[in-house]
C-alpha positions as CSV (number, residue, x, y, z in Angstrom):
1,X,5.3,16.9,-13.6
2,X,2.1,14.7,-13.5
3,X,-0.2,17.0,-12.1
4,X,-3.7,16.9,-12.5
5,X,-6.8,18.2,-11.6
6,X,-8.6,16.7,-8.1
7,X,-11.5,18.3,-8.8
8,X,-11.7,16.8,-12.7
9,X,-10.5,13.6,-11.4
10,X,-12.7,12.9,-8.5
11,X,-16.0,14.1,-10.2
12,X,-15.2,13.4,-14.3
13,X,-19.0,13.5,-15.7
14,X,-20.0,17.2,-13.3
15,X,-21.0,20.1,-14.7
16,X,-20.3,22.6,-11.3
17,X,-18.2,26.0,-12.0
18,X,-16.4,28.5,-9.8
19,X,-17.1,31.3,-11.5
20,X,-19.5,33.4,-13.2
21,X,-19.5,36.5,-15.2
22,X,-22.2,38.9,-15.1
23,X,-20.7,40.7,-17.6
24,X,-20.6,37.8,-19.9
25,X,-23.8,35.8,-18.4
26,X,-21.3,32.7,-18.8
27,X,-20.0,30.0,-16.3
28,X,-16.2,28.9,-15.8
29,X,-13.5,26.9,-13.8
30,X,-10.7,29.2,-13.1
31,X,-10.4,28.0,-9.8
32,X,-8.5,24.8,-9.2
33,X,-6.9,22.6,-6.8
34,X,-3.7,20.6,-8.4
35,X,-2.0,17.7,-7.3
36,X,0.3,14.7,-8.1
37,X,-1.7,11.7,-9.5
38,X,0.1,9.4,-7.3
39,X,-1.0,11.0,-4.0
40,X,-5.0,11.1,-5.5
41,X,-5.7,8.2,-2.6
42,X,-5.4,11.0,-0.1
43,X,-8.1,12.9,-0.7
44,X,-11.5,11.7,0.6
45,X,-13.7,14.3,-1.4
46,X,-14.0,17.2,-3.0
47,X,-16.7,19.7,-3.9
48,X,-17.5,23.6,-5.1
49,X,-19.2,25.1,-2.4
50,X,-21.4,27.6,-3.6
51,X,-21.4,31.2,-3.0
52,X,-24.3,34.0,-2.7
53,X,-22.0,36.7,-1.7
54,X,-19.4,36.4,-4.5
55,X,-19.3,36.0,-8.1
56,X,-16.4,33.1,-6.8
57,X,-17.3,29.8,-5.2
58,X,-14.9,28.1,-2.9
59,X,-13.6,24.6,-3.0
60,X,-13.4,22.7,0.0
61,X,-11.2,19.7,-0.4
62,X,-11.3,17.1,2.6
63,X,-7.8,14.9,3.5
64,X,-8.7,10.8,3.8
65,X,-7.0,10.6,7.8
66,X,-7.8,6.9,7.9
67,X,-5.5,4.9,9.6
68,X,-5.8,2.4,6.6
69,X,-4.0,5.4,4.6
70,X,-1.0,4.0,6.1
71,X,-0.8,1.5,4.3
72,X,0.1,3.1,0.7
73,X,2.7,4.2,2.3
74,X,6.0,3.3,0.2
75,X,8.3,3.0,3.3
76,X,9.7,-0.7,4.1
77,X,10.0,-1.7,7.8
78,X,11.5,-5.0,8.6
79,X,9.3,-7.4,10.0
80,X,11.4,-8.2,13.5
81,X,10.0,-11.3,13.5
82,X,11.6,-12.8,10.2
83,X,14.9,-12.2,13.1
84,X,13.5,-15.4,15.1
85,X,13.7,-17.8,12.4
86,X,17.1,-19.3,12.4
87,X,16.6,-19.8,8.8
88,X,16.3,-16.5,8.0
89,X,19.4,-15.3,10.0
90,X,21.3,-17.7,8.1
91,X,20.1,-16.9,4.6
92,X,20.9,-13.2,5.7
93,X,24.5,-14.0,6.7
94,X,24.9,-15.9,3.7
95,X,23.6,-12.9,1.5
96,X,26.4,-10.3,3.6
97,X,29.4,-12.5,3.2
98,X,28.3,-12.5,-0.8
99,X,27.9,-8.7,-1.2
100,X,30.9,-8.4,0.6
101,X,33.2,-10.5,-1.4
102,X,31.6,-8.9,-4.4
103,X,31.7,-5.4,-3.8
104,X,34.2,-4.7,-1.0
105,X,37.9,-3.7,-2.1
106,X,39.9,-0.8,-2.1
107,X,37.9,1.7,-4.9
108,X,34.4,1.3,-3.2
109,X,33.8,3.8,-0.4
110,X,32.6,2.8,2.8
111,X,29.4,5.4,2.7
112,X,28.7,3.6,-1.0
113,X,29.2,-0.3,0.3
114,X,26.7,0.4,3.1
115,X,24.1,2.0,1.2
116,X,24.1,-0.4,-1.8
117,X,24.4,-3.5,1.2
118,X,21.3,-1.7,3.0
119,X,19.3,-2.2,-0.3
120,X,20.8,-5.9,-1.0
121,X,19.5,-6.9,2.6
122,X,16.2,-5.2,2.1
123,X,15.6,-6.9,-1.3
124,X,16.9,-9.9,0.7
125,X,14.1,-10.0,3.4
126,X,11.4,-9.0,0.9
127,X,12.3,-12.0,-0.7
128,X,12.3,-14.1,2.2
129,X,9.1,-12.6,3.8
130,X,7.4,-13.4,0.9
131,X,8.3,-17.1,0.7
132,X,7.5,-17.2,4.1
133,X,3.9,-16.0,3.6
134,X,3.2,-18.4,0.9
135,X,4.5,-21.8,2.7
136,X,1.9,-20.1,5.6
137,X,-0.6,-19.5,2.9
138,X,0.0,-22.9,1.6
139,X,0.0,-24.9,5.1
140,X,-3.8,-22.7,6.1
141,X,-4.8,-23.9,3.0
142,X,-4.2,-27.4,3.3
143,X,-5.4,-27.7,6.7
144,X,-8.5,-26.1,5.7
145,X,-9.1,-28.5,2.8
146,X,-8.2,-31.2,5.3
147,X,-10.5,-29.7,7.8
148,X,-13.5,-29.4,5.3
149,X,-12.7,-32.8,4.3
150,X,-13.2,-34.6,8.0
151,X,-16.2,-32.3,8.2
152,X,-17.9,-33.3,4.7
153,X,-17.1,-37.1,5.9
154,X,-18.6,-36.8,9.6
155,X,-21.6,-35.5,8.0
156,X,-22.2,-38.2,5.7
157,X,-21.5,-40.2,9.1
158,X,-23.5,-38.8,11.7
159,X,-21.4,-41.4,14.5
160,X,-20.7,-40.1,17.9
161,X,-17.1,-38.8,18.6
162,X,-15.9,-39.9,21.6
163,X,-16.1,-37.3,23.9
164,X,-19.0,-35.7,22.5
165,X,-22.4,-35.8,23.9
């Protein structure tokens, strides 16, 4: 089930309980707040907040509401601007007419061919974005270098550049 302990998890080294026995004279953690290890990024903080009236102390555990929190979210949109690069549409319709001579005949079921082609195209423009954001990467890059070079060179330089004053 992969749950685990928030409180445990946020705060490994503490030594803070929820409860004590007067009876016993000792300390304990009955009290706990569980949840799935892959959703720990939601929770902003933690903490036992102590009690005079009760031999129980509460836990108050506070939800990270950042915007930023959006962002480990596992749900794909497709960038709409990958659709202006004619390059792209045609890799795309390339990709369909392949899917489609491989998978589609008579035994496959319609609801089945569109569900595995959804995930073919989305692999597709995955693939595609990425590329795409390392020729960008690639081109900043080298500009930059390029820039720093002419910068480095009118330094050593110091000549007017026409225009400047």
């Amino acid at each position: 089930m992969d749950l685990i302990n928030i409180y445990k998890e946020l705060h490994p080294k503490t030594t803070e309980f929820t409860f004590f026995s007067s009876a016993h004279g000792t300390f304990s953690n009955i009290d706990h707040i569980l949840g799935h290890k892959l959703s720990l990024y939601k929770f902003k903080k933690i903490e036992i907040i102590s009690s005079i009236f009760s031999d129980h102390n509460g836990m108050k555990l506070e939800i990270n509401s950042n915007k930023n929190m959006q962002r480990h979210l596992k749900t794909w949109r497709l960038n709409c601007m990958l659709l202006s690069n004619k390059w792209v549409i045609i890799e795309i319709n390339e990709e369909i007419k392949n899917f489609l001579e491989t998978n589609e005949n008579e035994h496959t079921k319609t609801q089945n061919l569109w569900d595995a082609g959804k995930v073919v195209l989305r692999g597709k423009f995955r693939v595609l974005q990425a590329y795409l954001k390392r020729q960008e990467k690639f081109l900043i890059d080298y500009l930059t270098s390029q820039l720093n070079q002419l910068e480095s060179k009118q330094r050593k330089t110091p000549e007017q550049v026409e225009g400047w004053k």
